[in-house]
C-alpha positions in Angstrom: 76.4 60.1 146.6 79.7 61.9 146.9 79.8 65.8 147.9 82.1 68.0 145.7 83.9 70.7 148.0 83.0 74.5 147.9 87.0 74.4 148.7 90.1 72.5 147.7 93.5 72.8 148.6 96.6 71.5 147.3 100.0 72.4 148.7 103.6 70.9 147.6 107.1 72.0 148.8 110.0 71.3 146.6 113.9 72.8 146.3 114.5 72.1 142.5 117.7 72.4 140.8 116.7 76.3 139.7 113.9 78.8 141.2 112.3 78.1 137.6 112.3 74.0 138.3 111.3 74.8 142.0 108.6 77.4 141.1 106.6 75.3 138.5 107.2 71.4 139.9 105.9 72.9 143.1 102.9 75.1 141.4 102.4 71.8 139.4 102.1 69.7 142.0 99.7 71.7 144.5 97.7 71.7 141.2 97.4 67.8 140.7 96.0 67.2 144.1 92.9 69.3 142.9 90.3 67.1 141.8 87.0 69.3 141.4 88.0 72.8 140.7 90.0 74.7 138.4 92.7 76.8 140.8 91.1 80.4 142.3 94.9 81.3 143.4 97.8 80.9 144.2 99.9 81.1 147.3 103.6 80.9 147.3 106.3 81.5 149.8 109.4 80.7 149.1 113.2 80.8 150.4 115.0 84.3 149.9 118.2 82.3 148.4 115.5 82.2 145.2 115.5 84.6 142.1 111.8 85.8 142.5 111.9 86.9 138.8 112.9 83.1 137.9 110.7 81.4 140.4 107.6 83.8 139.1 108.3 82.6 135.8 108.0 79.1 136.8 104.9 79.6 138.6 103.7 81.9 135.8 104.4 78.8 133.1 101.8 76.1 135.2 99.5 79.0 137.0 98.4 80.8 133.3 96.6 83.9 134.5 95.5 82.7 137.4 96.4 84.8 140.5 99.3 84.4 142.7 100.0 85.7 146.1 102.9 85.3 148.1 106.2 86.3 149.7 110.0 85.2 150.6 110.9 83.9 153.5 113.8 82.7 155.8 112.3 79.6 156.5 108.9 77.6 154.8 106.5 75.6 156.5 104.7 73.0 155.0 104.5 69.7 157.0 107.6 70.7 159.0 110.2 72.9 158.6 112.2 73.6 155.2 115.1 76.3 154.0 115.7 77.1 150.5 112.9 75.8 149.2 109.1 77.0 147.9 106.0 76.4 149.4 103.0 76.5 147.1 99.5 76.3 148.1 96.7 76.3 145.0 93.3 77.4 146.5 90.0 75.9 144.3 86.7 76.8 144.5 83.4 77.5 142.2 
C-alpha cells in the first residue's frame, strides 16, 4: 500500500520569452509535479533583469490565492547555476 507525503515539492526553472511567460510556465510546472496535495506556497526567486510586477502577474495567473514568497537575485539555483531566469518552488502539504 502506497504512503501519500505529509510534504511535496515541485520546483521548475525557466527564462521565457517575457517575466509574464517565465513567471507562470515556471509556477505551472513546479505545480504539475505535485501529485497528492493542492500547493501550501509558493517560493520564487528570480533574475533581477525581470519586471517583478509582470513576473507576479504570471505567478499570480497559475498560483490563484495561494501564497507566494520570494525574492530577486543575481544568479538562481536550481540543479546548477542559471542567470536571467526564475526559480519556482511549490510546497504541498495537508
Amino acid at each position: 500500500m502506497a504512503t501519500i507525503p505529509n510534504i511535496e515539492v515541485g520546483r521548475a526553472v525557466r527564462g521565457g520569452p517575457t517575466a509574464y511567460a517565465a513567471g507562470a510556465e515556471a509556477t505551472r510546472e513546479a505545480c504539475a509535479a505535485l501529485r497528492f496535495h493542492r500547493p501550501s506556497a509558493f517560493l520564487v526567486f528570480a533574475s533581477a533583469r525581470h519586471d517583478p510586477d509582470a513576473l507576479l502577474s504570471g505567478v499570480a495567473a497559475v498560483a490563484g490565492d495561494t501564497p507566494v514568497l520570494g525574492c530577486s537575485t543575481a544568479g538562481e539555483v536550481l540543479d546548477g547555476e542559471h542567470q536571467g531566469s526564475v526559480v519556482v518552488a511549490a510546497l504541498a502539504s495537508p
